[in-house]
C-alpha positions as CSV (number, residue, x, y, z in Angstrom):
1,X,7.8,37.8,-27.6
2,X,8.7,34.4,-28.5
3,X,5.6,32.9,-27.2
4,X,4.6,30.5,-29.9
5,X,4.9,26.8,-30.3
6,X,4.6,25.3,-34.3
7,X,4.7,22.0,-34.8
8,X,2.0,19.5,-35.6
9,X,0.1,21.1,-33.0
10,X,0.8,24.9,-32.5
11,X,0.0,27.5,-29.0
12,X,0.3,30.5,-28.7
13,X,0.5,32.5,-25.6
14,X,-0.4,36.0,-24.7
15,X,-1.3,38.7,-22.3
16,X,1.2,40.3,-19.1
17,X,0.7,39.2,-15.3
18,X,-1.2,42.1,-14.7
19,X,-3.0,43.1,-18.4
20,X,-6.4,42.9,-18.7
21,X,-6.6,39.3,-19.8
22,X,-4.0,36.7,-20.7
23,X,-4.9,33.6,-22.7
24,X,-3.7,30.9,-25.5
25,X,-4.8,29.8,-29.6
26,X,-4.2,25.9,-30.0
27,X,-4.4,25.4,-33.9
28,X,-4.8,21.6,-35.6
29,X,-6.5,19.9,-32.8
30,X,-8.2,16.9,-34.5
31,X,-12.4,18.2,-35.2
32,X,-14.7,16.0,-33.5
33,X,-13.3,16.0,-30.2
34,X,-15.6,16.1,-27.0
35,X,-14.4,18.5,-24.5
36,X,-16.0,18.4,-21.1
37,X,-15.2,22.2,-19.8
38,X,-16.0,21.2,-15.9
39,X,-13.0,18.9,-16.4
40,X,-10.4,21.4,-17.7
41,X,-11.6,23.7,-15.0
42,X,-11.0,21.1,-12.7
43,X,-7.7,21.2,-14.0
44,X,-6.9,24.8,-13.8
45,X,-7.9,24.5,-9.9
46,X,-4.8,22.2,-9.4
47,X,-2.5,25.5,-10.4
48,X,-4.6,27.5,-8.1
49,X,-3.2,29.3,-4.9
50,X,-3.4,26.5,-1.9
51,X,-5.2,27.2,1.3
52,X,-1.7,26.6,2.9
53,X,1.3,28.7,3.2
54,X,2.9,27.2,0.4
55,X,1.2,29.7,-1.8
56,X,0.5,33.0,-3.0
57,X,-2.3,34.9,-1.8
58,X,-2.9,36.3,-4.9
59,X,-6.8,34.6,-5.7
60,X,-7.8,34.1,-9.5
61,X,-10.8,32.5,-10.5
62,X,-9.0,31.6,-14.0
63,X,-12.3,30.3,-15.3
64,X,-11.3,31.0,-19.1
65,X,-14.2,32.0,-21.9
66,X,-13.6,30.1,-25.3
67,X,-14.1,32.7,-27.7
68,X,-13.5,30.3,-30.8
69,X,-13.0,26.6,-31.5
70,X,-15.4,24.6,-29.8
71,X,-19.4,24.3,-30.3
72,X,-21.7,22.5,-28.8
73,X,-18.2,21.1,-26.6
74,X,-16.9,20.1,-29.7
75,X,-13.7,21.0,-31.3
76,X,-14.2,22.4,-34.3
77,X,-10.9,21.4,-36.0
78,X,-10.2,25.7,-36.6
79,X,-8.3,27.5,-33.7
80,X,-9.5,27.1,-30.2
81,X,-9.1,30.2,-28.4
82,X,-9.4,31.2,-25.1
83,X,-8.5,34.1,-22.3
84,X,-8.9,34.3,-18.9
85,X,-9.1,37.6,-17.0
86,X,-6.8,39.2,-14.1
87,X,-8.8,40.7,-11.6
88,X,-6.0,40.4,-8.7
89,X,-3.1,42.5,-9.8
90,X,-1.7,45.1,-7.1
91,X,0.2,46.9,-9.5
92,X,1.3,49.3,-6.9
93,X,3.6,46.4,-5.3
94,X,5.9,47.3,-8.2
95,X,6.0,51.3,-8.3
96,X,9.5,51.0,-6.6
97,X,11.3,48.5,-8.8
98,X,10.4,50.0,-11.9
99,X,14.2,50.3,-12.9
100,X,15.7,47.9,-10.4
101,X,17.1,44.2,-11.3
102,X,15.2,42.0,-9.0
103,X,17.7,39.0,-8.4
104,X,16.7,35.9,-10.2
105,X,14.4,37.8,-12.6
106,X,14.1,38.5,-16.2
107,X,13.3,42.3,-15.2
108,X,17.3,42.9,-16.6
109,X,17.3,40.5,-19.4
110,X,14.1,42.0,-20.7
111,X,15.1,44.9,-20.8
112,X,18.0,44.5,-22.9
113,X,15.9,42.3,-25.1
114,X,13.0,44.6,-25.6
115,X,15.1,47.6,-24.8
116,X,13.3,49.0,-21.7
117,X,9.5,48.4,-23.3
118,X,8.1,45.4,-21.3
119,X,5.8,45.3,-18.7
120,X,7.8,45.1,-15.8
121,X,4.6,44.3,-13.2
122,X,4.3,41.0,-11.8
123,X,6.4,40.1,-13.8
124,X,4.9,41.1,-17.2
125,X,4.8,38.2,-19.4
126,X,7.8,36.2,-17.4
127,X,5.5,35.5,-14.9
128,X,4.0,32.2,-14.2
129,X,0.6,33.9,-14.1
130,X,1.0,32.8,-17.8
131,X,1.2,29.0,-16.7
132,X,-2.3,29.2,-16.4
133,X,-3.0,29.4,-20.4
134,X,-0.4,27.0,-20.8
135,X,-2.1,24.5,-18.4
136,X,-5.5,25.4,-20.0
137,X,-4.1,24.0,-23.4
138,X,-2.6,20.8,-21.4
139,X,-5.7,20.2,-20.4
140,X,-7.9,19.8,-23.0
141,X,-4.9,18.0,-24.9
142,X,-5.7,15.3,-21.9
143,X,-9.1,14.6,-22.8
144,X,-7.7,13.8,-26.2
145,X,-5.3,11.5,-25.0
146,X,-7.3,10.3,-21.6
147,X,-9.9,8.9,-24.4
148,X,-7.5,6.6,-26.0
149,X,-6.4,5.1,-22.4
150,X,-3.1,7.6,-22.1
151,X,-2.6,9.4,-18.9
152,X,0.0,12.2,-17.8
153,X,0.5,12.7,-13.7
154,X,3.4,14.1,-11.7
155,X,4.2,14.2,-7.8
156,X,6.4,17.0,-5.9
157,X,9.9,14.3,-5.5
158,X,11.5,16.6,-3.5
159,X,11.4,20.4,-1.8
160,X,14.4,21.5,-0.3
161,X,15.5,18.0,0.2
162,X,12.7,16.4,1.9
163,X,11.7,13.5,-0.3
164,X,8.3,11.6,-1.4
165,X,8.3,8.0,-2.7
166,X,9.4,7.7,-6.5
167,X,6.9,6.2,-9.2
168,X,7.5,2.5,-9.7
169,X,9.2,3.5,-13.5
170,X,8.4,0.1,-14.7
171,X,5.0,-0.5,-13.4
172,X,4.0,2.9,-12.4
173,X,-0.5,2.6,-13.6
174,X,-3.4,4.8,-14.5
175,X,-4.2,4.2,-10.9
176,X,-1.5,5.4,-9.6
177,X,-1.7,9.1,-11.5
178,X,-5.5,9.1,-10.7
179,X,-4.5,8.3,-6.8
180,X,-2.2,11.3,-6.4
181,X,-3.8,13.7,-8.9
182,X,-6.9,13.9,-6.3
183,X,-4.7,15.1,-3.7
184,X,-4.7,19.2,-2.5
185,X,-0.6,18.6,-1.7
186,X,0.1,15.9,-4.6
187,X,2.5,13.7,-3.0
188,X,2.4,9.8,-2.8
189,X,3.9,9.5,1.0
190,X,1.1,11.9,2.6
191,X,3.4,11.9,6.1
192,X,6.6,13.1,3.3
193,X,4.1,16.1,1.9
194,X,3.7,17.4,6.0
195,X,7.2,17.5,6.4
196,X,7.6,19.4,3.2
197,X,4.9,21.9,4.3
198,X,6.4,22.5,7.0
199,X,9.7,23.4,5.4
200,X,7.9,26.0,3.2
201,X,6.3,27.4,6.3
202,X,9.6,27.9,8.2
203,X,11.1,29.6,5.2
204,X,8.1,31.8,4.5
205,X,8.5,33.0,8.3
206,X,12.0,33.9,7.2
207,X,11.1,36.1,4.5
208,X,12.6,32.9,2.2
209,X,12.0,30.5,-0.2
210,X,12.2,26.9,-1.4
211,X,13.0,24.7,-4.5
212,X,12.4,21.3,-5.4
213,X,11.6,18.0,-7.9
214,X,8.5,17.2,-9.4
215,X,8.5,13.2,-11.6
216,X,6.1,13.1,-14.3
217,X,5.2,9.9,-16.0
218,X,2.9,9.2,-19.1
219,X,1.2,5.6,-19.6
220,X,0.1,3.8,-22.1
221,X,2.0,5.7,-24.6
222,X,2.3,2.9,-27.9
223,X,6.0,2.6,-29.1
224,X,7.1,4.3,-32.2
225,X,5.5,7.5,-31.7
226,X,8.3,10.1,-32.0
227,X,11.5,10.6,-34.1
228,X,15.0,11.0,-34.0
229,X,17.6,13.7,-33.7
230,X,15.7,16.6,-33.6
231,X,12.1,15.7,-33.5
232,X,12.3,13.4,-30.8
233,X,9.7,12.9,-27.3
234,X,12.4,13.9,-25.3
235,X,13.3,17.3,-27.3
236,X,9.5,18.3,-28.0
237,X,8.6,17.4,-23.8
238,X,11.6,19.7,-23.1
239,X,11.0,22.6,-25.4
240,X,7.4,22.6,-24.0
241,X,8.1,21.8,-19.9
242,X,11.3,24.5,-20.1
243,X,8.2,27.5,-20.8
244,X,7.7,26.8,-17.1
245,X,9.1,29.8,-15.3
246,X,11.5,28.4,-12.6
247,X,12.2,25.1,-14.4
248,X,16.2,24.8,-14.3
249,X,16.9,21.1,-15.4
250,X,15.1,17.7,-16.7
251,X,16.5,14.3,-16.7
252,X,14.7,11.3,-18.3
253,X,14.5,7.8,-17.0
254,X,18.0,7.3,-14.9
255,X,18.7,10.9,-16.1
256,X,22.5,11.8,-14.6
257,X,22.8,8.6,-13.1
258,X,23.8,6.6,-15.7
259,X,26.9,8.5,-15.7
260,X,27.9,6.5,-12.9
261,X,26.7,3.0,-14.6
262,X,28.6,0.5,-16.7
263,X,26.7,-0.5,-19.8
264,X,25.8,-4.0,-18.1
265,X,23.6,-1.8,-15.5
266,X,22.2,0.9,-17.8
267,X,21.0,-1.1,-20.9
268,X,17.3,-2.1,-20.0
269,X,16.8,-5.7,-20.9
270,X,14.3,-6.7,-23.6
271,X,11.7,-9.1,-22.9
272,X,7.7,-10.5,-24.2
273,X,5.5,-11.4,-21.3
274,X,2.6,-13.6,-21.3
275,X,0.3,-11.3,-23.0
276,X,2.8,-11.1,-26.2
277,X,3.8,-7.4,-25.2
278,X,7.5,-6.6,-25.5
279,X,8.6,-5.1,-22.2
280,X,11.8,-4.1,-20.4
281,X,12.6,-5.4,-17.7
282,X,14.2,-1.8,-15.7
283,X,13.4,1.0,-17.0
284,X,16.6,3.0,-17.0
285,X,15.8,4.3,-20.6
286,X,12.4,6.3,-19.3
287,X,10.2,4.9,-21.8
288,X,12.4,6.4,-25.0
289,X,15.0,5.3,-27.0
290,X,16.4,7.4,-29.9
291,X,13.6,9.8,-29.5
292,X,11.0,7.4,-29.8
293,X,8.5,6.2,-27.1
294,X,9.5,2.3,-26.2
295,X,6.2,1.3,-24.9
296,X,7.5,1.4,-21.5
297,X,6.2,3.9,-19.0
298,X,7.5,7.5,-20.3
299,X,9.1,8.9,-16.8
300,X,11.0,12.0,-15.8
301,X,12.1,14.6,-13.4
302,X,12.1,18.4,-13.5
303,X,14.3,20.5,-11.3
304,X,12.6,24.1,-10.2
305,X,14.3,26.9,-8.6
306,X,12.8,28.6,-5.5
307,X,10.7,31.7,-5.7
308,X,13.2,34.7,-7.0
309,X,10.4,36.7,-5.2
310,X,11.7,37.0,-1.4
311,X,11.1,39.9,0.8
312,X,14.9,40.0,2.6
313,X,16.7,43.0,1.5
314,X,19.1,42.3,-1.6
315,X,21.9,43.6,-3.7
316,X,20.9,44.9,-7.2
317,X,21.4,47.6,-10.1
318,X,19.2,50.6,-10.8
319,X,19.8,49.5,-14.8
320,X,18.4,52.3,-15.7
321,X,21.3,54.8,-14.1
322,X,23.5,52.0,-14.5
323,X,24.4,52.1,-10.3
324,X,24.5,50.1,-7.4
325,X,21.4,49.7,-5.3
326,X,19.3,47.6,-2.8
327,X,15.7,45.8,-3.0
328,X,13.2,44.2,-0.3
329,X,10.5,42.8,-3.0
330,X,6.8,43.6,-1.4
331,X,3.5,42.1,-3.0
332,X,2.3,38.1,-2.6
333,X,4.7,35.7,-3.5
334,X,4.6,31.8,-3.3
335,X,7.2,30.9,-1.3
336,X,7.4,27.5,-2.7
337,X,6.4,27.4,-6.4
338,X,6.7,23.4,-6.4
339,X,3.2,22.4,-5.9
340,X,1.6,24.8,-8.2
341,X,4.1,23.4,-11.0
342,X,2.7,19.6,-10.7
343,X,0.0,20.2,-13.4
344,X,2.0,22.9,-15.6
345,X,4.6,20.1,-16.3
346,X,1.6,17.5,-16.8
347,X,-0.3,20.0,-19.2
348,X,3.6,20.6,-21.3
349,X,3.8,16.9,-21.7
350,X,0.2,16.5,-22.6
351,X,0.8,19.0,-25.3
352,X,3.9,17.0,-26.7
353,X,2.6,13.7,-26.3
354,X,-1.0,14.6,-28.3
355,X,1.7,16.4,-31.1
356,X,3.4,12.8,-31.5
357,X,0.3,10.7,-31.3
358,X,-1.3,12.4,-34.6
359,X,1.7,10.8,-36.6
360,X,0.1,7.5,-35.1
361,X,-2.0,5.4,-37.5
362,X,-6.0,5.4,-36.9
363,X,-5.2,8.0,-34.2
């Protein structure tokens, strides 16, 4: 499985939805670094199943044991390694799909790829059960950054159409990420997030599911910290926020709009304000410019599909027989992945920014 990251920083992910244990190794984290644990568990909890019906039943304490890395809360500067235990799986929810292509799965594509051996329940290691080591690893990367005054935070922009009040992309604040971070739905527009629960809810009770946006913005970022061509903020944030099961698309800054702009409208105008910082004055570019971070406020959007998981009956293949067949999916299923996303983007972007920032002088 092609489940590890290498760059200045390096992850690697392992364990299947319903193993024993699934987990992550982070390797060249700067030594010295203070890690408050209740923090990154406070973290975790944002991923966590909501009380509403926008989420899964399926309850996971995800309280992960560092086996290696970190002493006395420290790191340690060797690999930091930790796992968390499944202790929810109903592996019987999957007896009768052993063989049978759930629509909008990888269950076909892995098994051409690994030629019938994965671990086909929950998902085995497609699953976003294995957002939670991913998220663990974004977390303590934002203590890192948090310390030098950068800050990650992302809103749900959109679910099935219903949409929340954008970041301000030129003034967007610490405050403003600390402000909807606190929430249980994190949307800006509180009265938007009800409407959008209510949506999930009326497609739950019709054995359906929903899709949406979530925006992401980084502050505080210096400029110069990335490359370009292949190295740059934008390719290393994509890499890392397209390990998300479900996401299907990311734009930066204007993002597709600036297909429909003449140059006069796109090109964000340069300007130093009274504190002798060099601004722009929009912020159409999204904080980078030839894969290096402006200065500006680093903002984007992710698209995620709805929950493949639906329980109406579909149209599949029994791949195994190579024949036609049909599917209702059973077991517990978010019918709305969207809010459960909001810190797995933030911890991918935590990870890329943190990779970029130890190429910064005096880091």
């Amino acid at each position: 499985m092609a489940s590890f990251w290498n760059n200045r920083i390096s992850i690697s992910i392992f364990g299947e939805s319903h193993g024993a244990a699934i987990g992550v190794v982070i390797d060249n984290l700067p030594a010295g670094e203070y890690i408050r644990l209740e923090e990154v568990k406070e973290f975790l909890s944002r991923r966590a199943p909501k009380k509403n019906k926008t989420s899964t039943p399926r309850s996971e304490k995800d309280m992960p044991q560092i086996m290696s890395g970190l002493y006395n809360n420290r790191t340690t500067g060797t690999p930091l390694c930790a796992f968390i235990q499944n202790t929810d799986q109903h592996s019987n929810d999957y007896k009768n799909v052993q063989t049978l292509a759930r629509p909008g799965h990888a269950d076909y594509t892995g098994a051409k790829r690994y030629q019938g051996f994965n671990d086909v329940r929950g998902g085995g290691h497609f699953s976003g059960r294995l957002t939670a080591p991913l998220v663990f690893a974004g977390a303590i990367c934002a203590q890192i950054l948090e310390r030098r005054g950068i800050y990650t935070g992302a809103h749900i922009a959109s679910i099935h159409g219903i949409n929340d009040k954008e970041f301000n992309h030129t003034t967007v604040s610490r405050e403003d990420i600390l402000n909807v971070r606190k929430k249980e739905f994190p949307v800006i527009d509180d009265k938007a997030g009800e409407k959008m629960i209510a949506d999930v809810e009326k497609a739950h009770n019709a054995l359906d599911s929903l899709g949406g946006i979530i925006e992401c913005a980084c502050v505080n970022i210096p400029a110069g910290i990335g490359s370009p061509m292949f190295e740059g903020l934008e390719n290393t944030i994509s890499q890392l926020v397209f390990g998300i099961p479900a996401v299907k698309g990311i734009e930066f800054g204007a993002g597709f709009k600036v297909a429909q702009m003449l140059g006069s409208q796109n090109n964000d105008e340069f300007y130093v304000d009274d504190h002798g910082h060099v601004l722009t004055r929009t912020n159409n570019h999204g904080g980078i410019l030839g894969g290096i971070s402006s200065g500006m406020p680093l903002v984007f959007r992710v698209a995620i599909k709805p929950t493949p998981s639906i329980s109406q009956p579909q149209k599949t293949i029994d791949y195994s027989q190579l024949k036609n067949d049909t599917i209702t999916i059973k077991g517990r299923h978010d019918p709305c992945i969207v809010p459960r996303a909001v810190p797995c983007v933030e911890a991918a972007v935590n990870i890329a920014v943190l990779n970029h920032m130890l190429d910064y002088p005096n880091f």
